[in-house]
C-alpha positions in Angstrom: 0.0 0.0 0.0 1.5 3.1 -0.9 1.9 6.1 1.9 -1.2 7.8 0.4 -3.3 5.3 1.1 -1.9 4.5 4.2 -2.5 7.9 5.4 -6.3 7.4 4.4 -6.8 4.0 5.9 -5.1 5.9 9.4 -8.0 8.6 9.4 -10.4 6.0 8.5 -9.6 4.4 11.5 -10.1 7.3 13.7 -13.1 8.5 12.1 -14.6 5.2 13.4 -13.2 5.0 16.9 -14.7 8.9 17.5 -18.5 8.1 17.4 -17.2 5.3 20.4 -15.8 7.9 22.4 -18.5 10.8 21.5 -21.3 8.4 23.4 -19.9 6.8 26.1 -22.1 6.8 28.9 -21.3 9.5 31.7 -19.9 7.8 35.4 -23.2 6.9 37.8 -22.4 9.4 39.8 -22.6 12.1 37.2 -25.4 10.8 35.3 -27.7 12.7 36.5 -26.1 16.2 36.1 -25.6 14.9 32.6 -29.1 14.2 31.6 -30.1 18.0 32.9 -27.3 20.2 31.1 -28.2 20.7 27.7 -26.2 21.7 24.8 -29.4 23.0 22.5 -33.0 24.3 22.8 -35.0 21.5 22.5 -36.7 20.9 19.3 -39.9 23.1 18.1 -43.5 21.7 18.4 -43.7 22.3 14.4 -40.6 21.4 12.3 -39.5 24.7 10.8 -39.7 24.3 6.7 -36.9 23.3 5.0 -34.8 27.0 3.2 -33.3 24.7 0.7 -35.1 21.1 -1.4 -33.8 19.6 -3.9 -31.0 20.0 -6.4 -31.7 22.0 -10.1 -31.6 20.1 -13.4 -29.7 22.9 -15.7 -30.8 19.8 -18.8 -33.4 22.2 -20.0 -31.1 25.3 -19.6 -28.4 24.4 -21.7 -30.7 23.2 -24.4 -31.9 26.5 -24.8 -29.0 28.9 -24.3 -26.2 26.9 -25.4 -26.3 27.3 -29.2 -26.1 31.5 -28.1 -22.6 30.6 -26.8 -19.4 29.7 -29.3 -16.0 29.7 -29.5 -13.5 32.5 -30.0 -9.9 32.0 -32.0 -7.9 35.1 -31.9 -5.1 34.0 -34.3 -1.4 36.4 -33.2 1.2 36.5 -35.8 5.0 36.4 -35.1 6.6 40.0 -33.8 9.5 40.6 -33.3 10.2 41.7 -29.6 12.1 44.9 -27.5 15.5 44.7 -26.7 15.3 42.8 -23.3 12.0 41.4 -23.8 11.8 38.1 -22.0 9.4 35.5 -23.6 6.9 35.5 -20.5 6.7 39.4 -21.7 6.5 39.1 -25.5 6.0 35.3 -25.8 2.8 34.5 -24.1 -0.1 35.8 -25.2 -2.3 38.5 -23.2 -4.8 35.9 -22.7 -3.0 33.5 -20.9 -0.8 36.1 -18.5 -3.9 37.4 -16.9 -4.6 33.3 -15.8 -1.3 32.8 -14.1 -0.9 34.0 -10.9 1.4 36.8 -9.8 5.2 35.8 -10.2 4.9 32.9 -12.6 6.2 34.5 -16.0 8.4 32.6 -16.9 12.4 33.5 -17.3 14.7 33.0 -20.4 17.2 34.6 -22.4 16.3 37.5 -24.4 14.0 36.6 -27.7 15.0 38.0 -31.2 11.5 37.4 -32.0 8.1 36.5 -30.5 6.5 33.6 -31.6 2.5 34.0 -33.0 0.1 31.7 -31.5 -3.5 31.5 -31.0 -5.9 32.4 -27.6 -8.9 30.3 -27.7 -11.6 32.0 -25.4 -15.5 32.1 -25.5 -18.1 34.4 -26.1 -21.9 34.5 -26.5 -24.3 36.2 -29.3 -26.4 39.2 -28.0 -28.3 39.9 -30.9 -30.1 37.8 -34.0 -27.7 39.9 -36.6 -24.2 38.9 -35.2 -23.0 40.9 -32.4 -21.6 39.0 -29.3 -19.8 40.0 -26.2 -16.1 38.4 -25.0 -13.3 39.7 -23.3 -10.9 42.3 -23.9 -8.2 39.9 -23.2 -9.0 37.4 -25.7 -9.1 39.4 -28.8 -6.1 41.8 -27.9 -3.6 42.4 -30.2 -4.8 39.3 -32.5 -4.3 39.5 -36.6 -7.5 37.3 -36.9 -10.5 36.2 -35.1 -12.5 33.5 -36.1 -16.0 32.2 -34.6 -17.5 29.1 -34.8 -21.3 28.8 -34.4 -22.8 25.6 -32.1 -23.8 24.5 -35.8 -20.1 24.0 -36.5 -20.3 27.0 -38.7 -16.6 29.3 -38.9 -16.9 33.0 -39.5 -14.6 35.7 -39.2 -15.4 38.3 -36.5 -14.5 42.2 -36.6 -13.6 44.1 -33.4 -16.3 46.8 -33.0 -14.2 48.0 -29.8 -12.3 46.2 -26.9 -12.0 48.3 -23.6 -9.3 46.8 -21.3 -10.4 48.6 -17.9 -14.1 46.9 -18.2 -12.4 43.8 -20.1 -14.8 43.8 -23.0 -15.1 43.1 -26.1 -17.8 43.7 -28.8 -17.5 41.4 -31.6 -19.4 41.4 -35.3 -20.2 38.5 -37.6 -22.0 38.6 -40.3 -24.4 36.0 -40.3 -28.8 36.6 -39.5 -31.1 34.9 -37.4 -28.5 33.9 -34.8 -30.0 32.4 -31.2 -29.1 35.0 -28.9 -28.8 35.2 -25.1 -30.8 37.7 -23.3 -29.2 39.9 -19.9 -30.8 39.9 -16.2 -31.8 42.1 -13.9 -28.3 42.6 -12.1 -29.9 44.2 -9.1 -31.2 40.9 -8.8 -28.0 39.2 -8.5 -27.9 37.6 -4.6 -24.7 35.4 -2.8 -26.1 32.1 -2.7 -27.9 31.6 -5.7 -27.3 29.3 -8.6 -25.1 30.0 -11.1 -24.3 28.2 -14.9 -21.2 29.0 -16.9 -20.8 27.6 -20.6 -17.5 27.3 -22.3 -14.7 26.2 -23.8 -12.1 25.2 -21.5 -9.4 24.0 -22.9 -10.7 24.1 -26.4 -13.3 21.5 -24.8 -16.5 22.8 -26.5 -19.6 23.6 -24.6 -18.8 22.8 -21.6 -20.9 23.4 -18.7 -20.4 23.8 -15.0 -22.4 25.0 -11.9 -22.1 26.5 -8.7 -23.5 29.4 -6.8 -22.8 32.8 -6.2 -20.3 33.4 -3.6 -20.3 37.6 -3.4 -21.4 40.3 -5.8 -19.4 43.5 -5.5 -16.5 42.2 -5.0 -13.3 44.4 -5.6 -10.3 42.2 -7.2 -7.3 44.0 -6.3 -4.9 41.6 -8.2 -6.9 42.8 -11.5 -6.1 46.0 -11.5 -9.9 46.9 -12.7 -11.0 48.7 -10.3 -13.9 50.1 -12.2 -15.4 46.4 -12.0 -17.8 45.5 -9.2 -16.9 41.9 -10.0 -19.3 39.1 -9.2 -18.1 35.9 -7.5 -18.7 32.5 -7.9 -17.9 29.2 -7.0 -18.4 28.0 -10.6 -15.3 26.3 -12.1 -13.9 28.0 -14.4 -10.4 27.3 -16.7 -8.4 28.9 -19.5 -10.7 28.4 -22.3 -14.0 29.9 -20.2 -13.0 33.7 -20.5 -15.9 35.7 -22.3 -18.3 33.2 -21.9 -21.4 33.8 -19.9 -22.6 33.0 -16.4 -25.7 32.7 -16.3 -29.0 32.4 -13.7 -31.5 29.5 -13.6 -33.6 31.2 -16.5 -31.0 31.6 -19.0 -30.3 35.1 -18.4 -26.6 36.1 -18.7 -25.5 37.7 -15.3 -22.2 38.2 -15.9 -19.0 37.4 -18.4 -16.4 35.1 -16.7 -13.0 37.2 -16.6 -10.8 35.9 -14.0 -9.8 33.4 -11.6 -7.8 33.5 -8.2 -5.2 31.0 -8.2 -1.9 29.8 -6.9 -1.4 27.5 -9.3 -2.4 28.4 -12.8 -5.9 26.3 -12.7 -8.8 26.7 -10.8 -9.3 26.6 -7.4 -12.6 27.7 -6.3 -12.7 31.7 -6.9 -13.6 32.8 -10.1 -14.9 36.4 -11.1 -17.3 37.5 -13.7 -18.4 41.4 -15.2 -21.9 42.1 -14.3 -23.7 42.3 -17.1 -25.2 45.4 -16.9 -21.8 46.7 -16.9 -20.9 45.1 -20.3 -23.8 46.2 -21.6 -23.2 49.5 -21.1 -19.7 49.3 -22.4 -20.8 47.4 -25.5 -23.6 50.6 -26.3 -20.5 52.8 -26.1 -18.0 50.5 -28.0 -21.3 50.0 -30.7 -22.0 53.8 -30.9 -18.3 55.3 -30.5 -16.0 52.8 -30.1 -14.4 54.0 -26.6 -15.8 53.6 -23.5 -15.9 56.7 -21.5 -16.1 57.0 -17.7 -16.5 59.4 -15.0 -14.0 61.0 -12.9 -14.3 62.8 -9.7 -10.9 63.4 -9.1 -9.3 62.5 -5.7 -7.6 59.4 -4.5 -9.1 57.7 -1.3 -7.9 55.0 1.0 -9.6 52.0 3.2 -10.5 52.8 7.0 -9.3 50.5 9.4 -10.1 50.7 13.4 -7.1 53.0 14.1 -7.9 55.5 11.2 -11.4 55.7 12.6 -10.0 56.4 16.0 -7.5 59.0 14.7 -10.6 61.0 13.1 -13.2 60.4 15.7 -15.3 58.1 13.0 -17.5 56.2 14.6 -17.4 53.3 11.8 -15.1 52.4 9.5 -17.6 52.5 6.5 -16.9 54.6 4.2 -13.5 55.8 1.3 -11.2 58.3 3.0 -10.0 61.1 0.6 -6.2 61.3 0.7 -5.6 63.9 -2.0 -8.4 66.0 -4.3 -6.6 66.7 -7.6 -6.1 70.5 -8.7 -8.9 71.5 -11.1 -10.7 68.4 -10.3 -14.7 67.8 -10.4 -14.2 67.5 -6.8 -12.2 70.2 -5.7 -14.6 72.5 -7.9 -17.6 70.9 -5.8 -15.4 72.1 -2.4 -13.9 68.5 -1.4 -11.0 68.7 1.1 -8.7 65.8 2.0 -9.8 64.1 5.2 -13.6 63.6 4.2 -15.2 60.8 4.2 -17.2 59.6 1.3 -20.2 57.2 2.7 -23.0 57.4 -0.5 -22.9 58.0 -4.3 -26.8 58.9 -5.2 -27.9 57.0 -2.2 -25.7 53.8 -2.9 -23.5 53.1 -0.1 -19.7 53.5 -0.4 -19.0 50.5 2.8 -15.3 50.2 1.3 -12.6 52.2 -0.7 -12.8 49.5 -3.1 -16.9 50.7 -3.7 -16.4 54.2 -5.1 -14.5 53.5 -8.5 -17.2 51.3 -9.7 -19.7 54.0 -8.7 -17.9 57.1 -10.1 -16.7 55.6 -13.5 -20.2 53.6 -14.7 -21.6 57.7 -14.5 -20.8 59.4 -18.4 -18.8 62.5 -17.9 -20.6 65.7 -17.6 -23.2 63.9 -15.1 -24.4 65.1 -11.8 -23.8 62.8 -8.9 -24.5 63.8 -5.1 -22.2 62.2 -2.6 -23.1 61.4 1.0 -20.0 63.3 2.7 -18.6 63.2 6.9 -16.3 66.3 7.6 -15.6 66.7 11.5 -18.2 65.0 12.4 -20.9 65.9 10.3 -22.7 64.2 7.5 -22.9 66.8 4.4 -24.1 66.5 0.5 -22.2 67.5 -2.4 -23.3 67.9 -5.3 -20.5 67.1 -8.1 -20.2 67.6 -12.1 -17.9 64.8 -13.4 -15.2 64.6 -15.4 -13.5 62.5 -18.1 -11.5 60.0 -17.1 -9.7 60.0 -20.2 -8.5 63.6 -20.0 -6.2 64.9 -17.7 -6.6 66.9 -14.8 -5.2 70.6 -14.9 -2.7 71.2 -12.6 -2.4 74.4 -10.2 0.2 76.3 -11.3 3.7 75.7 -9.0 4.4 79.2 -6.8 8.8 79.4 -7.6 10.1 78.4 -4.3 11.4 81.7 -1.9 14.4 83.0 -1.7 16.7 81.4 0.8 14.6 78.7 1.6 17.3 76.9 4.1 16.1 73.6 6.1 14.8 74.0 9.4 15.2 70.8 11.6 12.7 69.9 14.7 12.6 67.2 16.9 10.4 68.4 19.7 6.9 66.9 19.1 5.5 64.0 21.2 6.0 61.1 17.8 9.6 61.6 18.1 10.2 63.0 14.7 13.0 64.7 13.0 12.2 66.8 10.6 12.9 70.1 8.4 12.1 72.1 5.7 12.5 70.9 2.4 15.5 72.8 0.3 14.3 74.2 -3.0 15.7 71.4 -5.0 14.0 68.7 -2.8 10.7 70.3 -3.4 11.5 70.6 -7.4 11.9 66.6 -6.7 8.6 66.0 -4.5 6.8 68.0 -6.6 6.2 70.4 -3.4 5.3 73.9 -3.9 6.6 76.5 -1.1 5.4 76.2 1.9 4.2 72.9 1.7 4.8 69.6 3.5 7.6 68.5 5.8 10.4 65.9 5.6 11.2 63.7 7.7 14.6 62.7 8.7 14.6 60.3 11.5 12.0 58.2 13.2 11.5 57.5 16.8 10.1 54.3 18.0 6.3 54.6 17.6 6.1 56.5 14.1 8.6 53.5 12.4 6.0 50.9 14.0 3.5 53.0 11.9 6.0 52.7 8.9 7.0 55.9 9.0 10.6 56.9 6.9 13.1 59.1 6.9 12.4 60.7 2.9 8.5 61.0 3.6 7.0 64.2 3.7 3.9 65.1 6.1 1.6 67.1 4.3 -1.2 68.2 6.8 -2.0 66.3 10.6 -5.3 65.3 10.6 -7.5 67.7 8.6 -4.8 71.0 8.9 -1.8 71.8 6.7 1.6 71.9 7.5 4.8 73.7 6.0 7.4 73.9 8.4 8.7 72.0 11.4 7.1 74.4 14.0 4.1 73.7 12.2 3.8 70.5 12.5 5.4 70.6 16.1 2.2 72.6 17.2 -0.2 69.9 15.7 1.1 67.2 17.7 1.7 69.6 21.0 -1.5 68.0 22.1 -1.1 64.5 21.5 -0.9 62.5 24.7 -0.1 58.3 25.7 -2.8 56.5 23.9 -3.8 59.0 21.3 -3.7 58.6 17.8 -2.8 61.1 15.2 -3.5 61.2 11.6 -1.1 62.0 9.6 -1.0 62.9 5.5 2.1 61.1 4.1 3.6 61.7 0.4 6.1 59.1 -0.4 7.3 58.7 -4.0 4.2 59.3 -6.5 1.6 58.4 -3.7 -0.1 60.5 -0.7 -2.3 59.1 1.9 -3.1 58.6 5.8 -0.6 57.4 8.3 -2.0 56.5 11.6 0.3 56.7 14.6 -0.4 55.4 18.2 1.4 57.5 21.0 2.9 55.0 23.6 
């Protein structure tokens, strides 16, 4: 017997011998004490109904909507790479780099030239005249795409438009009276409910597999979309199902399957789909312009945890922190100031960080949105006119730096921070403007457990500016054993809160 087994006859063993030792009788003496302790309310006088009977039978499903879903060939010709192009950069196709997981590229020598090869995805008809819905990442950068019909029938497709953020793609054949796939309700989309996908995994055609929802909403951080509300699912999902649809028990698509989370290349139980209504949109916009365009407000926020809610006086930590409001943005025109708290977008709660991109970007540019907002306290409205995420924001024009602007080093404040006054040139290199910010040289005990550096610049404590040492010094006069201060940190290209604990 090999050790596998071995190992399995083992726990076999002592999966029997437990029920032996689970009802052995109590002592006599004991007995009695026994019978009157009880682990659970006794049972009801009428059996509460059963929440879930039964299992489905997708048979009937499948016969419908399955000859709405084919099979997508995006056909890559050879190209020669970039100097120092390593073949996991220029070798692999797009569509198989987004299924491996982080750090699995593999390395080689550098490649003269990039071999061509062909990404074999899925996708589903949305109309009876040819259009049909895949993913960005399985058409990109192909010389050819061919699609082939349930009836076996190969056509060549044309790229309407392709829009990476959403990853969607709106596809053209030119064939009539094509089955088609209808979209859900995705309000109606609930964790727990069944789901269907239908694919081509591994070039294995029509394939179909089931599982449930698992979230909806769900922010994917190794993505990188973070205009997606991404839905999901337990359904099982390979290279091969990308651009197919999920679907609900009525046939109705609910989402496109984009992703999966994995350690090792295959799947593993998390998979992620576009909501539908999402793709929809995009495909309108790809159909009528051929660019998707979304709405910007215009600041960067960050997540709350306990301590940041402590350091502002939140009593939650719902909610997207604003960490910096652009110059000339939609927000700072609307009066946004770093430090608020962003809790609604037109009534829709913002419970994470992760919930305002998807909220902000599926509004068009130009749109009015009003955003639930907590400023010291206090629970305001703003109303906000949004931008274009595809231009670029204005920005203030730089003050020139004064005259004799020396460095001015502090040390007396309670975080046990060195600091000083950035010289002209270092503020040329932040990106500072005079009288703005102060660096920090040395750390004391408390700020580097908050991950404070020498090289990062404090831009405000709590809600209030700061541009010199004494400044900042008179922020933190206050602070006391057990308090926590907020404070704004640039570092490199990126600004946001820094809580610190006093000891």
């Amino acid at each position: 017997m090999s050790r596998p087994f071995r190992a399995l006859a083992l726990s076999g063993l002592i999966a029997a011998a437990l029920p032996v030792a689970c009802t052995a009788q109590p002592p006599a003496d004991t007995a009695g004490e026994a019978r009157n302790s009880t682990i659970a309310p006794p049972p009801a006088a009428t059996p509460a109904r059963p929440l879930v009977t039964g299992l489905p039978d997708f048979t009937t499903l499948v016969q419908r909507v399955g000859p709405a879903v084919v099979n997508v060939s995006a056909e890559i010709a050879p190209r020669r790479a970039a100097r120092g192009q390593m073949p996991g950069q220029g070798e692999i196709p797009e569509f198989f780099r987004r299924m491996l997981p982080p750090g699995m590229l593999p390395d080689g020598p550098q490649m003269p030239q990039a071999p061509g090869g062909v990404s074999l995805g899925t996708g589903f008809l949305i109309s009876d005249d040819g259009y049909l819905l895949t993913n960005h990442h399985v058409v990109d950068g192909a010389d050819k795409i061919t699609v082939r019909l349930s009836d076996r029938r190969e056509l060549e497709a044309e790229v309407i438009g392709s829009d990476e953020q959403y990853d969607v793609a709106l596809l053209k054949i030119d064939a009539t009276g094509l089955p088609f796939l209808r979209a859900a309700d995705a309000s109606l989309t609930r964790p727990g409910q069944w789901a269907v996908a239908i694919g081509s995994p591994f070039g294995l055609d029509h394939s179909v597999t089931a599982g449930i929802v698992s979230a909806v909403g769900r922010s994917n951080p190794y993505s990188g979309q973070q205009y997606v509300p991404f839905i999901q699912s337990d359904v099982a999902i390979n290279r091969g199902n990308s651009g197919g649809p999920l679907l609900n028990t009525s046939g109705e698509v609910i989402g496109i399957n984009s992703q999966i989370f994995s350690n090792s290349g295959g799947y593993m139980g998390v998979s992620f789909a576009i909501p539908i209504d999402l793709a929809m949109n995009a495909a309108e916009q790809l159909k009528e312009t051929g660019s998707v365009r979304r709405g910007l407000l215009g600041v960067q926020v960050q997540a709350i945890d306990a301590e940041t809610a402590r350091g502002f006086g939140l009593k939650t930590t719902t909610g997207a922190l604003v960490s910096v409001v652009s110059p000339g943005s939609a927000a700072e025109k609307a009066g946004m100031e770093v430090g608020d708290v962003i809790r609604s977008v037109d009534g829709r709660p913002v419970n994470t960080s992760a919930d305002l991109p998807p909220l902000i970007g599926a509004r068009a540019p130009g749109s009015e949105v009003r955003l639930g907002v907590v400023r010291d306290g206090k629970l305001r409205e703003f109303k906000v006119v949004l931008g274009a995420l595809e231009g670029e924001v204005a920005s203030a024009p730089a003050r020139p730096d004064e005259e004799g602007d020396a460095p001015r080093s502090s040390s007396g404040n309670p975080l046990g921070l060195t600091t000083q006054s950035p010289t002209a040139a270092q503020r040329r290199q932040l990106g500072l403007e005079a009288g703005e910010g102060v660096l920090i040289t040395a750390v004391g005990d408390g700020a580097a457990r908050a991950d404070l550096r020498p090289g990062d610049v404090v831009m405000a404590v709590g809600r209030k500016p700061v541009g010199s040492p004494a400044a900042l010094d008179r922020e933190l006069a206050d602070a006391g054993p057990g308090d926590t201060v907020m404070l704004l940190v640039r570092r490199g290209g990126g600004t946001q809160f820094v809580a610190v604990t006093l000891d």
